[in-house]
N, C-alpha and C positions, 0 to 999 in steps of 0.2 A: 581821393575823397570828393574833390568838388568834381570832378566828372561821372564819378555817380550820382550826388546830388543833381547835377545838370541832367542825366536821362531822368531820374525821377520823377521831378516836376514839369516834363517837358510837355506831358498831354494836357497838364495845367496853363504851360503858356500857348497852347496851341487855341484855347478854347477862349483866351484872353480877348474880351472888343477891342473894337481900333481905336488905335491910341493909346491902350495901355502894353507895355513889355516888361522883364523881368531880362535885367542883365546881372553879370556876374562881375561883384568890385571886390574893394578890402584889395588884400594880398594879394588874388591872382590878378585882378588889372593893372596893381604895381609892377606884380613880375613881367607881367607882359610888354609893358608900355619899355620897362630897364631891358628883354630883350632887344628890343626893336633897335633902342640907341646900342647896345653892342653890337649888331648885326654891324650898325653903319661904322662903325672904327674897326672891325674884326680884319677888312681885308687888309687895313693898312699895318695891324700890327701884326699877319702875319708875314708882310714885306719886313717889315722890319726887324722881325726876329730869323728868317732867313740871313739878311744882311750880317745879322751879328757872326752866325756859324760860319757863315762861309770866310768871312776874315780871320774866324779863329783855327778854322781847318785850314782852309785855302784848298781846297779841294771838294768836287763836286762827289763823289760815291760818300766821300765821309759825312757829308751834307745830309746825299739819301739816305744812309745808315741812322743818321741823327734823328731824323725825320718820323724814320720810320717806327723809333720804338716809343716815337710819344703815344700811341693808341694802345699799348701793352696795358695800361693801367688800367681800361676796362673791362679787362678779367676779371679785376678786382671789383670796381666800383658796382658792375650789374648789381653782381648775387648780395653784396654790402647792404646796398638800397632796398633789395625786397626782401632778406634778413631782419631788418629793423624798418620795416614800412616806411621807408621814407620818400617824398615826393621827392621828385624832377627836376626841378626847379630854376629860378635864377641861381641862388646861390648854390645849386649843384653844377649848373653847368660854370661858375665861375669858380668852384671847386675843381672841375677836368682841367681849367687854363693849366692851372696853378701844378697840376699833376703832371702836363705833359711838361710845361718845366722843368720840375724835379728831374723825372724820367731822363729828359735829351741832357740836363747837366752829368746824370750818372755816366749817361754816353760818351759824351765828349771827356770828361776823366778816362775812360779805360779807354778810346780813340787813343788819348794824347799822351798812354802807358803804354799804350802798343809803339809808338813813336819814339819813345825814348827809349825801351830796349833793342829796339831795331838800332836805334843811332851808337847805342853801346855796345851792338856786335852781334848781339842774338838773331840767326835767322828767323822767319816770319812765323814758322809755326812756332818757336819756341818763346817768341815776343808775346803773341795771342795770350798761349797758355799762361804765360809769367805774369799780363797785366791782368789776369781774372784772378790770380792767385793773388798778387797785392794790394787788388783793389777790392776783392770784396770786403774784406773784413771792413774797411771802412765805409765803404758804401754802404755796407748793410746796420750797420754802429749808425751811423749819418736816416739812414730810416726811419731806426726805431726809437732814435730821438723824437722822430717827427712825429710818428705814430702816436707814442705819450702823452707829445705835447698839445695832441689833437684831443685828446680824448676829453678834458674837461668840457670842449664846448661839446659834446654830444647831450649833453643836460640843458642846453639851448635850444627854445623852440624857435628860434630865425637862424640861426645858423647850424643847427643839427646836421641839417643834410649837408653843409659845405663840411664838417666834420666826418662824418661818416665816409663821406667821396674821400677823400684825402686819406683816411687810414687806411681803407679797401685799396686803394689805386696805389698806394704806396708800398702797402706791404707784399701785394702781388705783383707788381708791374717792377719792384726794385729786384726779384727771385727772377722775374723771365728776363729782365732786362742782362741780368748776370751770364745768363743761360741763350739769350736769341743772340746778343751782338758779336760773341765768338763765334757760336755758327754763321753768322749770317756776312763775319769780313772771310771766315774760310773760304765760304762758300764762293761771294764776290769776288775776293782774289786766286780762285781757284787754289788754295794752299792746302796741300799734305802733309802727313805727316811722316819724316825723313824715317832713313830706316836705320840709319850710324848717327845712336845720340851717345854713341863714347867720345872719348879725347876731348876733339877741339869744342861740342858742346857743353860734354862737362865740366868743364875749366871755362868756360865762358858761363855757364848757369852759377856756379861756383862766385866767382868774380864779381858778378850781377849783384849774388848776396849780399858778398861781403862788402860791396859797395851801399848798400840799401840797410845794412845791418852799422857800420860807420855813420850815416845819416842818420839813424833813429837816434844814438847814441849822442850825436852834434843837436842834435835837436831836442836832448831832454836837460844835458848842459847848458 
């Protein structure tokens, strides 16, 4: 909106004597100005949010992997924002931080599911498949909590768009993320899929269960 207002009256400031100009304040010189100071701390927090992954991976591809599915959420957020007209803004783009977030925590749980079926016997293809199978459901439960919880502020006119960003990037970016990062450790780790899933994996998948089926059970005792 204010960039159409801006070409609007532009042949009006063109015609303007010297000395007089026509700037644009309110809310967009705010947001502008709160860019500018995030630009200046942006590099350092993204050092330091690298730092955190890599001590939690301890591993550089898991790293890249993590990395890479913070941007999934823009599938969502585009079409979100021109759906409900909503600008751009500071608070959208401090709505994306917030999103990739989300996103690389959902990563780093099925990362560190794939690692525990591995460590309890499951070979690689059948670890992949096992932590998308245990993990969605909660991950996707952990969403649409957020999703909800979003939703009141879309009745906000300053924080609408960081609402909007948040529900879009979450509801689509939490479905690819379920969907990219199995393909995408296959693929990395060059892993197939075995052609003898009798005996020793079915009694190993079996096992896994009934292991995971005991914890749920310890855990509502």
């Amino acid at each position: 909106m204010t960039g159409e207002i801006a070409k609007a009256i532009q042949p009006i400031i063109d015609k303007l004597p010297d000395g007089y100009k026509i700037e644009v304040g309110a809310n967009v010189e705010e947001s502008a100005k709160a860019n500018t100071a995030l630009a200046k701390v942006f590099p350092v927090m993204i050092v330091c949010m690298l730092v955190v992954i890599i001590f939690q991976v301890r591993s550089l591809p898991a790293l890249a992997m993590t990395v890479l599915t913070a941007p999934l959420g823009l599938a969502g957020v585009v079409p979100t924002l021109l759906i409900f007209h909503q600008p751009f803004g500071f608070n959208a783009i401090l709505g994306l931080i917030a999103l990739a977030g989300i996103l690389m925590r959902n990563t780093l749980i099925l990362i560190g599911q794939i690692k525990t079926n591995r460590e309890e016997g499951l070979d690689t293809f059948h670890a992949v498949v096992e932590a998308t199978v245990q993990r969605s459901r909660p991950v996707v439960l952990t969403a649409l909590a957020a999703v909800l919880a979003f939703i009141p502020l879309t009745f906000s006119v300053f924080w609408g768009s960081l609402a909007y960003t948040l529900i879009g990037g979450t509801a689509v970016g939490t479905v690819l993320t379920l969907v990219f990062l199995p393909a995408l450790y296959s693929i990395w780790f060059n892993i197939r899929a075995t052609d003898d899933i009798a005996g020793d994996h079915v009694a190993i998948l079996h096992s896994v269960g009934s292991r995971n089926r005991k914890r749920q059970v310890f855990a509502m005792l």
